[in-house]
N, C-alpha and C positions, 0 to 999 in steps of 0.2 A: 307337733307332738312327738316326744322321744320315746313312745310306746313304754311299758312297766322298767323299772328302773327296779332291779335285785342286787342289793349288795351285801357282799360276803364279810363281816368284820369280826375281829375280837382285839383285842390292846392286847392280845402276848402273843407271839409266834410261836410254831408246832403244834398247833391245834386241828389241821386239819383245813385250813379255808382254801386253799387252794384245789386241794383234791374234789371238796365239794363245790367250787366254785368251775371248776372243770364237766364235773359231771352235770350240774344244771345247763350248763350252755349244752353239753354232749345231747342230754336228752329234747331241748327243745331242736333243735339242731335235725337230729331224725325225725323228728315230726314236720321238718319242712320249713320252721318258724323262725324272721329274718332275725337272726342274734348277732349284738355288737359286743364282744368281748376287750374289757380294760383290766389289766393288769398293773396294778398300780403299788405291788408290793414289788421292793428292789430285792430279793432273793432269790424271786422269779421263779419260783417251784410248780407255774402253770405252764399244761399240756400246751392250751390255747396262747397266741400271743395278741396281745391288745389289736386290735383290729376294729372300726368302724364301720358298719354296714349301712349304706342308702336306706331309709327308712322299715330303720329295724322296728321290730316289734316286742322285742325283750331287749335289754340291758343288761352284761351280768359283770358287774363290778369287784372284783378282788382285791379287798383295801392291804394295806398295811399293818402287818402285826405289833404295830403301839396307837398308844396315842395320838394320833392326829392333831393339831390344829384344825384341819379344814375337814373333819369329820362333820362336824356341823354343819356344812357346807353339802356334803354329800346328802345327809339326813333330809334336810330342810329342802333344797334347790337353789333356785335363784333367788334376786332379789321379792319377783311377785310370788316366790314359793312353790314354783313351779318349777320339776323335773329334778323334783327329791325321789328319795327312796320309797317305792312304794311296799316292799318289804326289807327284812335284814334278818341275815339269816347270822346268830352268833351261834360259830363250832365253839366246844371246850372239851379238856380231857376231864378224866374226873379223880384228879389229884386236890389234896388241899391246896395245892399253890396259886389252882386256875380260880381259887373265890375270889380274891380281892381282884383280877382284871375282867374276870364278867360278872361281878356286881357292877363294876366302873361301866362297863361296856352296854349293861341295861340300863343303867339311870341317863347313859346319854340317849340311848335309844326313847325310853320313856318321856322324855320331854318332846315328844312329836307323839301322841296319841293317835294320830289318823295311819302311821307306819305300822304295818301290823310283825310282830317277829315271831320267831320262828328261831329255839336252842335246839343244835345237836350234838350228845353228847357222845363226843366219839370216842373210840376204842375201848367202848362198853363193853362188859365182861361177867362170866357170871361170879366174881367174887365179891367177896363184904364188900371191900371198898368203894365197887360202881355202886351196888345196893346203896350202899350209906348215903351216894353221893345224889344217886336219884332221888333218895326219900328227903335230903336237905333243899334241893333244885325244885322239886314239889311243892314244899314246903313255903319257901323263898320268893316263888314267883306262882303262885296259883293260876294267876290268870294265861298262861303264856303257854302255847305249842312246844312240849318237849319230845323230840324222837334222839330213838339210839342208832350209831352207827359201829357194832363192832369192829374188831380188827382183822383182816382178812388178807393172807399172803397175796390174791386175786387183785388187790389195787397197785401194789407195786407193780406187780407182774403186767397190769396195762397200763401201767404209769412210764414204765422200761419201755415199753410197744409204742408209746404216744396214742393211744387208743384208749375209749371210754372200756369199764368193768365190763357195761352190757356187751359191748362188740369183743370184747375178750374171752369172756365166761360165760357168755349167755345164760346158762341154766344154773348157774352157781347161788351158792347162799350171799355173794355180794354185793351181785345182782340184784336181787330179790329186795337186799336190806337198800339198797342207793335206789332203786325206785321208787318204796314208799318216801324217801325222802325227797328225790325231785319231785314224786305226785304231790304231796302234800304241795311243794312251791308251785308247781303248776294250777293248783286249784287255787291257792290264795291268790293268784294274780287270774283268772280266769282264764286258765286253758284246760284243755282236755288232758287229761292224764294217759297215762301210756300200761299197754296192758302187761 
C-alpha cells in the first residue's frame, strides 16, 4: 500500500498548485505523517523537492499545469486500479479565462467517481468578480467541496524563507485561511486535522 495518494492538478499554470501542494505535505509533515513528495511540474515553483519516503502514509503529487497525457494515469492507478488518486485537489483563479481549463480539468476528474475533489479558488477577493465567480463555480458544480484561498503578502514572504505560511506567520490571516484548507484535505483522506 502507497498509503492516500493527493494530487494537486489544474491544465493551466498560475493557479496556485504548487503553493497549495507545498503546504498540504507542510502540514501533515508537522503532524509527524511519513509524506512522499512528487513534483512533477517542470517550472518547479515547489518549496518541497520530489522525494520518496519508505512507507509514506500520504502522497502529495504536484502535476503539471496542462494537459497531461498520463493524467489518467495519475487519476485511475495501475493497471488493477490501484494507487490512484484518492483525492485531487483543482486550484483556480477566478478570472474568465480559468473556465474553460477547469471545466476540462473536472470532467477528467469526474470520470473516476470514487476520487473525491476538493476546488480552491485562490486569490479570492472581496470584489464582484470573485463574487460572480463563486456564484457561477456554485452553480456549475453543486456537488463538489469549494474553499477560498485569498491573497496574502505572507505566502510569498515564506515561499522566499522556504518555509510553510504556518512556521512563518503563525497567527496570521494566511495561516488561518491555508489550514482550513489542508483540514479539509486531511479530513477527506482521514487524518486528524491540525488546531
Amino acid at each position: 500500500d502507497m498509503g492516500k495518494i493527493i494530487l494537486v492538478g489544474a491544465t493551466k499554470g498560475g493557479v496556485g498548485k504548487s503553493l497549495i501542494a507545498d503546504e498540504i505535505a507542510f502540514s501533515f509533515e508537522r503532524a509527524g505523517v511519513k509524506t512522499s513528495f512528487y513534483d512533477l511540474d517542470a517550472q518547479g515553483g515547489t518549496i518541497h523537492k520530489t522525494r520518496t519516503v519508505e512507507d509514506a502514509e500520504i502522497q502529495v503529487i504536484d502535476t503539471p499545469g496542462a494537459l497531461q497525457k498520463n493524467l489518467d494515469a495519475w487519476l485511475k492507478g495501475d493497471e488493477n486500479g490501484e494507487n490512484g488518486a484518492d483525492i485531487v485537489i483543482i486550484p483556480t483563479l477566478t478570472s474568465s479565462r480559468e473556465i474553460e481549463p477547469l471545466i476540462r480539468m473536472i470532467k477528467a476528474v469526474d470520470r473516476y467517481p470514487d476520487i473525491k475533489t476538493m476546488i480552491v479558488v485562490n486569490g479570492y477577493d472581496r470584489f464582484r468578480l470573485s463574487r460572480d465567480f463563486m456564484s457561477w463555480l456554485s452553480k456549475t458544480v453543486p456537488n463538489k467541496q469549494i474553499l477560498t484561498l485569498p491573497r496574502y503578502q505572507d505566502f510569498a514572504q515564506a515561499g522566499c524563507n522556504g518555509i510553510s505560511v504556518v512556521e512563518y506567520a503563525p497567527k496570521s490571516k494566511a495561516t488561518k485561511a491555508i489550514k482550513v484548507i489542508t483540514n479539509a484535505v486531511k479530513e477527506a483522506v482521514g487524518f486528524e486535522t491540525e488546531d
